[in-house]
N, C-alpha and C positions, 0 to 999 in steps of 0.2 A: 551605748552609753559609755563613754569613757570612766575610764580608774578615778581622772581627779572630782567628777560629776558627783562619780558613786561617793566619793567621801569626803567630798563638802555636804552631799546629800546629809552623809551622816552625820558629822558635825554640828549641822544644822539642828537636826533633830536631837544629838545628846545635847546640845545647849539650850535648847524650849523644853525638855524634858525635865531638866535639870532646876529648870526655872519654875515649872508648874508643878514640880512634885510628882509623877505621873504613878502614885502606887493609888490605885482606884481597884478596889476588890469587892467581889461577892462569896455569901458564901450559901448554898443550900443543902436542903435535905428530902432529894425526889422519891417518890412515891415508891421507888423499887428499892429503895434502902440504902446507905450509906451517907456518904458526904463528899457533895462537890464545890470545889473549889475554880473563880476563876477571874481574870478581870487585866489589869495590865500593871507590871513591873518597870524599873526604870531601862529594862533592858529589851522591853517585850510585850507577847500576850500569853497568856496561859491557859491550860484547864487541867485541873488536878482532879480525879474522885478516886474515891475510896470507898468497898464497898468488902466488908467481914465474910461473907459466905459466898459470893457467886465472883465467874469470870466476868471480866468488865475491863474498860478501856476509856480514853479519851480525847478529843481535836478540838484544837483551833486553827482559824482560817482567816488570812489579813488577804489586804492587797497583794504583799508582798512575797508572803512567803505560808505556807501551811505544814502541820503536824499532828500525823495521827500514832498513838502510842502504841504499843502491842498488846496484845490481850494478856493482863494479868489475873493471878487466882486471886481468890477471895484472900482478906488479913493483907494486902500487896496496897500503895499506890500505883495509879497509872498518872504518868504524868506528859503533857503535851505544852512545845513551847513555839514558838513563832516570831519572828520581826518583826514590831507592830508600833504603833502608839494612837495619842488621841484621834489622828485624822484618819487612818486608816480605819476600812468597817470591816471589823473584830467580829467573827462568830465563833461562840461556844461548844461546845458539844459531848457528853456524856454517853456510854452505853451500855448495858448488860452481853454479856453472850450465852 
């Protein structure tokens, strides 16, 4: 794919991004504790958790591009980001260690 493909590609996408609002967020609180965060930004996807007492981490995963964070301690975010928007299929992902 050429340079100018790659960012008209872009272009493309900050301008429908820009137009649709693209901040769509969730937020939970899974069984093993803490708080996870995650959904898509005007620049992205994400997944955030947060978890006070254990090691833990977290991924997301587009078409495009994927992010998995490093294991952090407990009282830490982990934070995981990616190239992403509406059309791409966005998976989430949380995990203890």
């Amino acid at each position: 794919m050429t340079a100018k493909r790659i960012l008209a590609g872009l272009a493309l996408t900050g301008a429908l991004c820009s137009v649709t609002g693209t901040a769509v967020a969730a937020t939970q609180y899974p069984v093993q504790g803490g708080t996870w965060n995650y959904g898509l930004n005007g620049a992205g996807a994400y997944s955030d958790y947060y978890h006070g007492s254990v090691c833990h981490g977290s991924s997301v995963y587009t078409d495009w591009d994927n992010d998995r964070s490093i294991d952090v301690a407990g009282g830490r975010w982990s934070n995981a980001f990616a190239l992403g928007n509406w059309w791409t299929h966005n998976r989430y992902y949380y995990r203890t260690c």
